[in-house]
N, C-alpha and C positions, 0 to 999 in steps of 0.2 A: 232175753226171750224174744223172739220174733214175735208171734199171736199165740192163743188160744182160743179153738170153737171149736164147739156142739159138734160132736161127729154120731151121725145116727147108722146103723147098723142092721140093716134088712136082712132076711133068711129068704131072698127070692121075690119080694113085695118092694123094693124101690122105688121101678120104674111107675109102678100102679101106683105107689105111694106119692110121688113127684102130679102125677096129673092130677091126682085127686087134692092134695092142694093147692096146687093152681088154681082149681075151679072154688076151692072156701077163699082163697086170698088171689084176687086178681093182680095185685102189683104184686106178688110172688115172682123175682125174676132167676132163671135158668142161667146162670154166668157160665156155667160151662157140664157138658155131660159126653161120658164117654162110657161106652161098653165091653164088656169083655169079648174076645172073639168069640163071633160067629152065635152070639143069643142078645136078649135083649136083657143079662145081663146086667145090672150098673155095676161099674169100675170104681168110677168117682165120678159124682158130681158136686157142685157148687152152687148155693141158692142163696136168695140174699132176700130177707123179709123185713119191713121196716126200721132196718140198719145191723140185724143179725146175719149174722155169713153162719149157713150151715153147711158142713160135708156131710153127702149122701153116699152110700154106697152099697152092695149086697156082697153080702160074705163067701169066699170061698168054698165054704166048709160050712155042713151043718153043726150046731152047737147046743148044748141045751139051754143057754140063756137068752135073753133078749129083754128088751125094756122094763124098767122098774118106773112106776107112777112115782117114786120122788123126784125121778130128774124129768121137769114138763118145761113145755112153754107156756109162758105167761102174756095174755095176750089181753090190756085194754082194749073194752068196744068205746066205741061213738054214741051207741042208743041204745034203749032196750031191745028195737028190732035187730038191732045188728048182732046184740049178744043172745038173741032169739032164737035168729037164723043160723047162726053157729052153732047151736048148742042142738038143735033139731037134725044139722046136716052130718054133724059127729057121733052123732049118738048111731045111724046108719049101719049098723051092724059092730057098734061099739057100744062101752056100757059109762053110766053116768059112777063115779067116786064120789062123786061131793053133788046132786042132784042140783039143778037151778035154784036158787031161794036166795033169800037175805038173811044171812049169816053176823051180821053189825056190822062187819069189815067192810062193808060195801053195799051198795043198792042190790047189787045182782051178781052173786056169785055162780060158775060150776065148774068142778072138775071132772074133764071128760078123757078116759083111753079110748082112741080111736080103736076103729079094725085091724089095723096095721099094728097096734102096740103102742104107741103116741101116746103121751100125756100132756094135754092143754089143761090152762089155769085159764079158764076165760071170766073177766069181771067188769062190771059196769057200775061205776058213780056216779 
């Protein structure tokens, strides 16, 4: 087997999806992105988050599925502000799964589907 990664699958929200985490995750880096002709489109792209390779892309074809909250990312914070600020910036027209609180598993748990469909595991110890 060569790799395996994350491949996420937009219905026309990639390219919106790619900037809007850029701006929660700054070292978010864009390895590579390309569009389909003649819209802005994602073809594939390539993102790399603290050592996660994810493929981005929007679908051809309308479908009737898209994301399931069990497959999220899991993101240790730094502080409680950081797991704060995250959880305030995602909830943005997304809704909380697992609301902020302490759970035992951790000081500060939540799970959040973004707008886009996105499932983050964000927790703080």
């Amino acid at each position: 087997m060569k790799s395996a990664t994350p491949f996420l699958m937009f219905q026309g929200q990639a390219n919106e999806a790619i900037e809007q985490y850029k701006k929660w995750f700054p070292d978010l880096e864009v390895v590579s992105l390309a569009y389909m002709d003649n819209s802005q489109q994602v073809a594939m792209a390539v993102l790399h988050l603290k050592g996660l390779k994810l493929l981005v892309n929007d679908s051809a074809i309308q479908h009737e599925f898209t994301f399931t909250p069990s497959t999220s990312v899991f993101i240790e914070c730094d502080s409680e502000e950081e797991i704060n600020c995250f959880v305030a910036q995602m909830l943005e027209g997304g809704q909380a799964l697992m609301p902020l609180n302490h759970y035992g598993f951790s000081k500060q748990f939540a799970w959040i589907q973004d707008r886009f469909g996105m499932s983050w595991q964000l927790s703080y110890d």
